[in-house]
C-alpha distance (Angstrom), angle and dihedral (degrees) to the residues before:
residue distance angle dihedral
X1 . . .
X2 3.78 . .
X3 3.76 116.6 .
X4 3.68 130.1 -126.6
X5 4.09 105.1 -124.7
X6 3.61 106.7 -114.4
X7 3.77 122.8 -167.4
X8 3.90 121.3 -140.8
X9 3.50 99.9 -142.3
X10 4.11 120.5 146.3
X11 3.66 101.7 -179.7
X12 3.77 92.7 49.2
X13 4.29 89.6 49.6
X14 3.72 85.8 48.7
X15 4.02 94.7 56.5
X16 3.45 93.4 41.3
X17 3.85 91.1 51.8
X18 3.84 95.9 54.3
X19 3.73 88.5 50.1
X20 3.10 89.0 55.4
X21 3.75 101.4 45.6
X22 3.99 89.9 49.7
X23 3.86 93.6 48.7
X24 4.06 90.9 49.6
X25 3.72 77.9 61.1
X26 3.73 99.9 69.0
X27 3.52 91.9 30.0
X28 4.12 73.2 56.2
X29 3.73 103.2 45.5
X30 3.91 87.7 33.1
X31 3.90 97.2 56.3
X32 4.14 93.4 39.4
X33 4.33 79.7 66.3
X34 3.08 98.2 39.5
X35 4.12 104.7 50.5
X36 3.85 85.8 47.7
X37 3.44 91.7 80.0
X38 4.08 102.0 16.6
X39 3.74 129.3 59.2
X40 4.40 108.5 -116.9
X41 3.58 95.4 -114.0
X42 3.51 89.0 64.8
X43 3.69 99.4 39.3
X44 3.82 98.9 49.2
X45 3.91 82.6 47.5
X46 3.50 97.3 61.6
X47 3.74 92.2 37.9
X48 3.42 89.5 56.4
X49 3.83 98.9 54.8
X50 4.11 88.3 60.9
X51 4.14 90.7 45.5
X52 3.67 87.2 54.2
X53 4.08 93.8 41.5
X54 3.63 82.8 46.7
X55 3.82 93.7 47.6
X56 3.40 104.9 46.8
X57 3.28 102.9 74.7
X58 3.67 97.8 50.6
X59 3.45 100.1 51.7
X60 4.08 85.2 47.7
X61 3.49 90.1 52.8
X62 3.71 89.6 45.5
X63 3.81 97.3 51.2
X64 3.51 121.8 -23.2
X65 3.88 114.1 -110.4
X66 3.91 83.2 -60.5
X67 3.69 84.4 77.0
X68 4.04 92.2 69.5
X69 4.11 98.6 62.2
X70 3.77 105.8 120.1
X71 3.75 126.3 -152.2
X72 3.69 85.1 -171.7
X73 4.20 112.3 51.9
X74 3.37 95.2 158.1
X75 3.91 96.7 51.2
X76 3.83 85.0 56.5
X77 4.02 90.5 53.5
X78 3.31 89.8 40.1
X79 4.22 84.6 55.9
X80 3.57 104.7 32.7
X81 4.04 84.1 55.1
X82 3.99 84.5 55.0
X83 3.84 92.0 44.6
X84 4.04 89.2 46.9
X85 3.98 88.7 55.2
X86 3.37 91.9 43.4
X87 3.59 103.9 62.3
X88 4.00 97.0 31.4
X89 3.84 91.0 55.1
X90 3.52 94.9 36.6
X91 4.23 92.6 58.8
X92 3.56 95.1 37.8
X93 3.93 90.4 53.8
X94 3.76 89.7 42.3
X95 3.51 96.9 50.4
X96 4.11 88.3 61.9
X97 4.16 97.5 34.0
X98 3.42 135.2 63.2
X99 3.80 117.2 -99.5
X100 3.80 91.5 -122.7
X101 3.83 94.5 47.1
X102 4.16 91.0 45.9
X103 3.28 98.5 53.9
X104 3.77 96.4 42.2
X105 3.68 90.6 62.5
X106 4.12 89.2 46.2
X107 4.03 83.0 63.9
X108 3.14 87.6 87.3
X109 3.66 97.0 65.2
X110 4.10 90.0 85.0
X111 3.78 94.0 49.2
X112 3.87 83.7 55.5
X113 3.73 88.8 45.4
X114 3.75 89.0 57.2
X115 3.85 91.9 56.4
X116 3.38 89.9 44.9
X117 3.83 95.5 54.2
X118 3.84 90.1 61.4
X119 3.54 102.7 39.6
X120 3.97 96.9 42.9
X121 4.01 101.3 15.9
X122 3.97 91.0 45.5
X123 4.27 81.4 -132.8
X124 3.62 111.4 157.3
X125 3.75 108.8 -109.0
X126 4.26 107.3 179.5
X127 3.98 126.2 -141.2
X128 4.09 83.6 -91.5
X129 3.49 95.5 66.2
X130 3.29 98.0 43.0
X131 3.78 94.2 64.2
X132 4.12 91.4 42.8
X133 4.18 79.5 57.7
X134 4.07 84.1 58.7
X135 3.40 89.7 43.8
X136 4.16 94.0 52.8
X137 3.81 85.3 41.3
X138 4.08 94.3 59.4
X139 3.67 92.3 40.7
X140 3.80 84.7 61.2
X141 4.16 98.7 47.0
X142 4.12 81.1 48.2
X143 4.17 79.5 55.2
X144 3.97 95.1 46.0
X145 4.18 94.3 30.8
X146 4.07 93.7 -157.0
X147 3.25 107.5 -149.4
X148 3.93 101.8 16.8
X149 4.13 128.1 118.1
X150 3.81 83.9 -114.9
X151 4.64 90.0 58.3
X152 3.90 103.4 132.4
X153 3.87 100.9 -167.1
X154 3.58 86.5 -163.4
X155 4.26 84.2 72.2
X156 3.97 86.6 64.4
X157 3.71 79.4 78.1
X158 4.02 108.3 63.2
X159 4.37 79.6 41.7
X160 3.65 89.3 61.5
X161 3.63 89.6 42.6
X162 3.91 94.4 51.4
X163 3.78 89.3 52.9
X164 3.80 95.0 45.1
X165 3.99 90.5 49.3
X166 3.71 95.6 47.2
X167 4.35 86.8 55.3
X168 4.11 80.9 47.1
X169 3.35 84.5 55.3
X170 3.48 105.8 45.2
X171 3.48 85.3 45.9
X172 4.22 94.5 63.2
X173 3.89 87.1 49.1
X174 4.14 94.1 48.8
X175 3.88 91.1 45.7
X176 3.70 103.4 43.9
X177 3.79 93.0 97.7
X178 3.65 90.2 46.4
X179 3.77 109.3 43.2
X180 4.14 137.9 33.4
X181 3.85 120.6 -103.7
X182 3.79 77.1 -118.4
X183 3.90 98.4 63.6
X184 4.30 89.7 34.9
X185 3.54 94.0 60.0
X186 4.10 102.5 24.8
X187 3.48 100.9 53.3
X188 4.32 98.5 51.9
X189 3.97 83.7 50.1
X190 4.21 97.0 53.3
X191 3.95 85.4 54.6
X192 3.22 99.7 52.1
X193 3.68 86.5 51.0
X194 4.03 99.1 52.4
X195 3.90 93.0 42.5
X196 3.47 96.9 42.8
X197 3.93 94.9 37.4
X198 4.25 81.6 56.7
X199 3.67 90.4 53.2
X200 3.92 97.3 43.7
X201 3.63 93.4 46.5
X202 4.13 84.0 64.0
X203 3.99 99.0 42.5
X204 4.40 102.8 32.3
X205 3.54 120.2 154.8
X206 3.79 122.2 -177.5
X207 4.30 105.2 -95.0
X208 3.82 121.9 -119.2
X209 3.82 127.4 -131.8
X210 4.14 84.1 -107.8
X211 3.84 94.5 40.0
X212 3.67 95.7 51.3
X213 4.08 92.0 50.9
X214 4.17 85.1 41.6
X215 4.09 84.7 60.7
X216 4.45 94.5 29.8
X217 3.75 79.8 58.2
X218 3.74 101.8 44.7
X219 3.76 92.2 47.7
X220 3.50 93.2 45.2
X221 3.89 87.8 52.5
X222 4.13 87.3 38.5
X223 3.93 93.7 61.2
X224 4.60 89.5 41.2
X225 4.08 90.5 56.5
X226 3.45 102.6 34.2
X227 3.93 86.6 54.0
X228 3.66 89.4 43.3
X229 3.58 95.8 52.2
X230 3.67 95.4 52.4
X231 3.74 89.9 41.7
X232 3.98 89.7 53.5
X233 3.76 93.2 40.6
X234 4.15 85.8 52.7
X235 3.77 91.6 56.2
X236 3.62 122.2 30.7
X237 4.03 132.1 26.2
X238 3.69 128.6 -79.9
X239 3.15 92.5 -135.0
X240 3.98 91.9 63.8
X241 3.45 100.5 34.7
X242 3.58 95.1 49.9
X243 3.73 95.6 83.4
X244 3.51 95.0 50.0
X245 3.98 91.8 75.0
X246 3.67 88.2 77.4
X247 3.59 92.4 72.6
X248 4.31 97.7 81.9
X249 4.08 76.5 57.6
X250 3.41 85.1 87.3
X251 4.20 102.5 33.9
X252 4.09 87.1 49.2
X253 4.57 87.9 52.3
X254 3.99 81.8 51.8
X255 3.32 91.9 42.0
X256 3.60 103.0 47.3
X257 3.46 87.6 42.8
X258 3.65 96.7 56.2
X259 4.07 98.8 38.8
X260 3.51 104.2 37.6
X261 3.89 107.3 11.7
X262 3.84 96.0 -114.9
X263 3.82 123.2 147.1
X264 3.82 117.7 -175.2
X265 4.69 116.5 -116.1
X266 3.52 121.4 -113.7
X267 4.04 91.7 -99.7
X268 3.97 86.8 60.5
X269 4.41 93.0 43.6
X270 4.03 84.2 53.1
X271 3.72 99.5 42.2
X272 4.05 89.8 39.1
X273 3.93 87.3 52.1
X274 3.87 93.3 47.0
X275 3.53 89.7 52.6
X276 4.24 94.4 47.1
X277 3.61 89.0 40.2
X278 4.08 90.5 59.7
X279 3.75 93.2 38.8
X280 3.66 89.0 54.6
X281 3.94 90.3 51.1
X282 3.26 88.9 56.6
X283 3.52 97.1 53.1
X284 3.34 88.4 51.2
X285 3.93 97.2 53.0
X286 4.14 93.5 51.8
X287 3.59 87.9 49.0
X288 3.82 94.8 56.6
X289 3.41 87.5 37.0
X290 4.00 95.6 58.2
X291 3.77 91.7 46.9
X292 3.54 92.4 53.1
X293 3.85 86.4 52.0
X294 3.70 86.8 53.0
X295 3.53 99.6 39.3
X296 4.30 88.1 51.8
């Protein structure tokens, strides 16, 4: 089977990764206006006509419509179901929880990718690690508080999310020998368009000047990250990229603070920091680990 070329290159992954993080942040900030006053189905519908527009022509550009023939379909099921899950759960959580608070618990999503990597990648992932994963996994149950007066179900929603977009994740990094960049990130972004055009066609309202930009900007932002995910996935290891998605922690705070006037409790600052501080250690770890590699 002939391979797709893949190109080990960290720093590029890394750049692609925090352009990605900071345009998941408007998509963020974007959607949280927009499903205030429009149901999802008809949000992610929209938003998904301007990812496409916006996708088109770089996958053309990339190679032609040649560049979409899969030697995987059921991979790209498989993801697109993810990717569908993803975005539906995602809105209808953030439509009832802070932006702040939402995207805290999501931070978990790169401590699952780091279990993930070893289990499903085969990368090596030392005793160290492990713990900092336990670490980033009580930072998020001092997020969510199970149990407590202050338990918002609705916050079970972004933690499905996290886990679903760390196996979407995964999933870019196992396929890029496989499959085109075109036929990764094309495929997720045409079901999201047929299941949520269904659902739209059910619930429509007529769009708004500020709702139609809300949704323009999302999609815009939609087609940027998933392409940078992919991109980052091609290059570098999940294991090292992984803690860079707690970067838009920060931009979504500003932003939340800024749009909609919402600062995150003291449970959520000490959860959010137990969480960073194990994503950091792991950072840490694969870098000593690759100089040692080099250094042998």
């Amino acid at each position: 089977m002939t391979q797709v070329p893949v190109v080990d290159n960290r720093a590029r992954g890394v750049a692609m990764m925090l352009s990605s993080g900071l345009a998941r942040t408007l998509i963020d900030a974007a959607g949280k206006f927009a499903v205030a006053d429009y149901s999802v189905g008809q949000f992610n519908f929209v938003r998904s006509i301007f990812a496409l527009a916006t996708l088109l022509p770089l996958i053309l550009r990339e190679a032609g419509w040649s560049g979409l023939r899969t030697r995987d379909p059921w991979s790209h099921v498989w993801r697109s179901v993810l990717q569908v899950s993803i975005v539906t759960l995602w809105y209808l959580g953030l439509a009832q929880l802070e932006l702040a608070d939402a995207t805290a618990i999501t931070m978990g999503a790169p401590i699952v990718m780091t279990a993930m990597s070893a289990v499903w990648l085969k990368e090596k992932v030392g005793p160290r690690r492990w713990a900092a994963v336990g670490v980033g996994f009580l930072g998020m149950l001092l997020i969510i508080r199970p149990g407590s007066s202050l338990f918002n179900p609705w916050s079970l929603l972004p933690l499905i999310v996290s886990i679903a977009y760390a196996g979407f994740w995964i999933s870019s990094r196992a396929l890029r020998h496989r499959e085109t960049v075109a036929a990764l990130t094309f495929y997720p972004q045409i079901s999201i368009f047929v299941f949520s055009g269904i659902w739209a066609a059910f619930v429509w309202q007529p769009l708004t000047q500020p709702g139609l930009i809300a949704m323009i900007i999302a999609g815009v932002g939609a087609a940027i990250s998933h392409l940078g995910i992919t991109l980052a996935a091609r290059w570098a290891p999940a294991s090292l990229l992984a803690p860079l998605d707690y970067v838009p922690l920060v931009w979504s705070v500003i932003a939340g603070y800024v749009v909609f006037g919402d600062l995150p409790d003291a449970m959520t600052v000490a959860g959010a920091s137990l969480i960073v501080a194990a994503g950091l250690f792991i950072a840490y770890r694969e870098a000593r680990r690759a100089a040692d590699q080099r250094a042998a």
